[in-house]
C-alpha positions as CSV (number, residue, x, y, z in Angstrom):
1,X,-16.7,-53.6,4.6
2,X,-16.8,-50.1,6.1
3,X,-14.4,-48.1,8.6
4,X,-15.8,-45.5,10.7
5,X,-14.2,-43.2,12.4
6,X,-14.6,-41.6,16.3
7,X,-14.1,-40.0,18.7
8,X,-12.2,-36.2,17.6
9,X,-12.9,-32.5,19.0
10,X,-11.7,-29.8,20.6
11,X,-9.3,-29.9,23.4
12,X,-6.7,-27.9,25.2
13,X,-2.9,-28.1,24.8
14,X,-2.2,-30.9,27.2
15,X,-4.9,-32.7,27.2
16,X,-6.2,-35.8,25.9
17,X,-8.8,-37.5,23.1
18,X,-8.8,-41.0,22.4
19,X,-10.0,-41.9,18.8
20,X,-11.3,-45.1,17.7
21,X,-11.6,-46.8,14.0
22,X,-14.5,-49.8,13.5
23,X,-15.0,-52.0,10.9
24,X,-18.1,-53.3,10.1
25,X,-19.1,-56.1,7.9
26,X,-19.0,-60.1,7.6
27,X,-16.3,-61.9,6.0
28,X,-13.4,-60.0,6.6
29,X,-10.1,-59.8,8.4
30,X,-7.8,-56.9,9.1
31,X,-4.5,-57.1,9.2
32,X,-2.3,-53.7,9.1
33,X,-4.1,-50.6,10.1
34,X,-2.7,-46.9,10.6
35,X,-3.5,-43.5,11.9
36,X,-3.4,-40.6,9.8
37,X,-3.8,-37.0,9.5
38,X,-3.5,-33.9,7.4
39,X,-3.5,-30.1,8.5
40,X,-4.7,-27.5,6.7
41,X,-2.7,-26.9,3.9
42,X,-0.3,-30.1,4.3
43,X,0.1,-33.3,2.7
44,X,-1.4,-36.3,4.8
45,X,1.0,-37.9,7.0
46,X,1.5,-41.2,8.7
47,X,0.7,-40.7,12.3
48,X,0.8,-44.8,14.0
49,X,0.4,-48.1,13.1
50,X,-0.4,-51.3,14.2
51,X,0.4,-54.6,12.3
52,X,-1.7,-58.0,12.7
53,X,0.3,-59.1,15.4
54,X,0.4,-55.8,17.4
55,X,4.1,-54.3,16.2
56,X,3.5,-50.7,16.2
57,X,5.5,-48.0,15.0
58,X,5.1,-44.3,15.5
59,X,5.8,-40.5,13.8
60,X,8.9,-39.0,15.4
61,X,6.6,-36.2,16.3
62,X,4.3,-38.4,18.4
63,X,6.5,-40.8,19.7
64,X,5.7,-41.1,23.6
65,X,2.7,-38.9,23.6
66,X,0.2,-41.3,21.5
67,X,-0.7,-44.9,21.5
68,X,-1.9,-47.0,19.4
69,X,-3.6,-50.5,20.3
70,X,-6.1,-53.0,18.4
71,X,-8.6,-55.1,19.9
72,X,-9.3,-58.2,17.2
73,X,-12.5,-59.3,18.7
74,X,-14.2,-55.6,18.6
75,X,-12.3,-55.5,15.5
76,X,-11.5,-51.8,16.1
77,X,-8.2,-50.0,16.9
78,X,-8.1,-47.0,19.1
79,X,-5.5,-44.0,19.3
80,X,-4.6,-42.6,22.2
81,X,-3.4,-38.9,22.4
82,X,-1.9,-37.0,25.4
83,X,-0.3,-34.2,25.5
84,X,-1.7,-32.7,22.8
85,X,-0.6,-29.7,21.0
86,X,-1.9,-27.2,18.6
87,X,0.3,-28.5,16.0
88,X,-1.6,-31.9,16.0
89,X,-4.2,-30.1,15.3
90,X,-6.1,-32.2,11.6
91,X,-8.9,-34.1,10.5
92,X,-7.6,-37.6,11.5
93,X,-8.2,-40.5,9.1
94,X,-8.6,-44.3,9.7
95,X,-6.6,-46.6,6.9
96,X,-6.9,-50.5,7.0
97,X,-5.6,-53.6,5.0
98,X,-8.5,-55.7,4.7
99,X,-9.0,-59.3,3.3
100,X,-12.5,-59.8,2.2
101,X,-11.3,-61.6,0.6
102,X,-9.3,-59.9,-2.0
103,X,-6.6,-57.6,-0.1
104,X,-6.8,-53.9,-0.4
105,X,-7.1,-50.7,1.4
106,X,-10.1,-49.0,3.4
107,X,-10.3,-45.8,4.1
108,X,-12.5,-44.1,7.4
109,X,-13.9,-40.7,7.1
110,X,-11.8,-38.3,8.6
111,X,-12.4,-36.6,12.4
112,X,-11.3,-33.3,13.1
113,X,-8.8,-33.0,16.0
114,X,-8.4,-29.5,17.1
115,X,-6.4,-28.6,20.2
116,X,-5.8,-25.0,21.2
117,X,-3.7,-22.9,22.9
């Protein structure tokens, strides 16, 4: 099983990038999956999740400006960002709960986010 992750860059404050993490492989299900990130120089934080059955739950710092949605079939879940700010500014990181069938965590590579001023 692999993760991959899309879809980061450079945008201005207030705009918008939508990532997107894939798994790839055969015999798998996912259930919990979450959005990270970590800035230069800070420890990597928790930025959304999204359970097997779609409860999601949100930074405080986020809360209203990203989304976070799954779509079973693609097998991929997406992150929405508006409103971005420089402080979101980080290399963005994919983490799943995969059964395949043993449970345990996958990891994406990380995509840089970088919004300016």
């Amino acid at each position: 099983v692999q993760l991959q992750a899309f879809g980061g860059g450079l945008v201005r404050a207030g705009g918008s990038l939508r990532l997107s993490c894939a798994a790839s492989g055969s015999g798998f299900s996912i259930k919990g999956v979450g959005w990270y990130r970590q800035a230069p120089g800070k420890q990597r934080e928790l930025v959304a999740a999204i359970t097997s059955d779609g409860n999601t739950n949100y930074a405080h710092s986020v809360k209203g400006r990203f989304t976070i949605s799954r779509d079973n079939a693609k097998k991929t879940v997406d992150l929405q960002m508006n409103s971005l700010e420089p402080e979101d500014t980080a290399v963005y990181y994919c983490s799943a709960l995969i059964s395949s069938p043993y449970v345990r965590t996958y990891w994406g590579q990380g995509t840089l986010v970088t919004v300016s001023s």
